[in-house]
C-alpha positions in Angstrom: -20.0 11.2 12.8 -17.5 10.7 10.5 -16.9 6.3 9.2 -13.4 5.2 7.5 -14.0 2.8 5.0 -11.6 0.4 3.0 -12.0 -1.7 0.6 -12.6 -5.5 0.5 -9.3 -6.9 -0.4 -7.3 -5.0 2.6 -10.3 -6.1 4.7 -9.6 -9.7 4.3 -6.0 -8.9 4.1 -7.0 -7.6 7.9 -9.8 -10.3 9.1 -8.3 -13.2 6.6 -11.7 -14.2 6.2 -12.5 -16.2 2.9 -15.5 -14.4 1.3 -17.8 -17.3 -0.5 -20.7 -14.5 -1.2 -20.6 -11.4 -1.3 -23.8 -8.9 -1.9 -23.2 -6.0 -3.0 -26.1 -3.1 -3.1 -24.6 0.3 -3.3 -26.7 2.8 -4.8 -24.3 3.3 -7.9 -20.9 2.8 -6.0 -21.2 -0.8 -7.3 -17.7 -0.5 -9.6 -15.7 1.7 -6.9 -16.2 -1.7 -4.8 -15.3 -4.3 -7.4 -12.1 -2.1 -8.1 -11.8 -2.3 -4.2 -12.3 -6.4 -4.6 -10.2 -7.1 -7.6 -7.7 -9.4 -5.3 -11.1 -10.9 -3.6 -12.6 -12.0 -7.1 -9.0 -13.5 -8.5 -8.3 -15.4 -5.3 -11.6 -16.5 -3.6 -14.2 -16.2 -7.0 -17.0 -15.6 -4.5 -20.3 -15.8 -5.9 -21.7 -11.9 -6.4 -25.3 -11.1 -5.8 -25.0 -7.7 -7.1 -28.0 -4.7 -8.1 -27.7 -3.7 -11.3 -30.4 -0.9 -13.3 -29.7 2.3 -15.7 -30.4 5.4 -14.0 -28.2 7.8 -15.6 -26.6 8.4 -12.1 -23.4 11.3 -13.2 -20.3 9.7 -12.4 -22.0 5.7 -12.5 -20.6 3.0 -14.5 -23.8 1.5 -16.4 -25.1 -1.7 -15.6 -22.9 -3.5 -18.7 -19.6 -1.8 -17.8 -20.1 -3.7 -14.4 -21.7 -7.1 -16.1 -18.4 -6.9 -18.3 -16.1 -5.6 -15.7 -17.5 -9.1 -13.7 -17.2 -11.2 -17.2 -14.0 -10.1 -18.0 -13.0 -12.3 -14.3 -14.5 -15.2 -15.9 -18.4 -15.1 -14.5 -21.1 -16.0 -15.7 -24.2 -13.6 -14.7 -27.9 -15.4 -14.0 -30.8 -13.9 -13.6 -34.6 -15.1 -11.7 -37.7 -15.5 -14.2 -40.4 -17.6 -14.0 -39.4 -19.4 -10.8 -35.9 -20.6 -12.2 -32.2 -19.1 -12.4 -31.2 -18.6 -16.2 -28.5 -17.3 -17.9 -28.7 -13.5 -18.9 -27.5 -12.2 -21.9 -25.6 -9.2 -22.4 -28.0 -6.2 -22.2 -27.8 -2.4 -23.5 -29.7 -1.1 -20.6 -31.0 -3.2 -17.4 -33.8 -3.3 -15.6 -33.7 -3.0 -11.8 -33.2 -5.8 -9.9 -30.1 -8.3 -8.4 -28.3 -10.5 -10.7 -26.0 -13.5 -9.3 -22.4 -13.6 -10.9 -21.5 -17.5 -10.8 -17.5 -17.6 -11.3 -17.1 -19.9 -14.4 -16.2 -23.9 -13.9 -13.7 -25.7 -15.6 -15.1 -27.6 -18.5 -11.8 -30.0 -18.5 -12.1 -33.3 -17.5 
């Protein structure tokens, strides 16, 4: 059985859905569909809950190219510990497990 896939952007171009959240779990794929989003993320800043974790996968952007690639569009990434949501710093290598990208407020009043 064969599946056509496309990419997020020309999905809502198709559906015009407004994504608020999107998850995205993709067993190292994760770039390929932010690149596929990049029109989702400018125009709707939906808040990412996104799996991130070094396995030297060949051909998979690390876990900071994709916590960049997500900074770089003005978010912020949080992480879960000790029963509360705090801000994670930028990492060399990442332990397994989902981070939430929060697109940045304005701080002007």
């Amino acid at each position: 059985m064969l599946f056509r896939s496309i990419s997020l952007d020309e999905y809502v171009k198709q559906t015009k859905i407004r994504p608020n959240v999107v998850k995205i779990d993709a067993e190292s794929a994760e770039y390929h569909i932010l690149l596929g989003m990049k029109d989702v993320l400018s125009e709707f800043k939906p808040i990412i809950i996104m799996e991130v974790g070094d396995f030297d996968v060949d051909g998979a952007m690390e876990s900071l190219g994709l916590v960049k690639f997500l900074a770089d569009r003005q978010y912020d990434v949080l992480t879960y510990i000790d029963g509360r949501l705090v801000e994670q710093p930028f990492e060399d290598v990442y332990a397994p497990g989902s981070r939430l990208f929060v697109p940045r407020v304005d701080q002007k009043c």
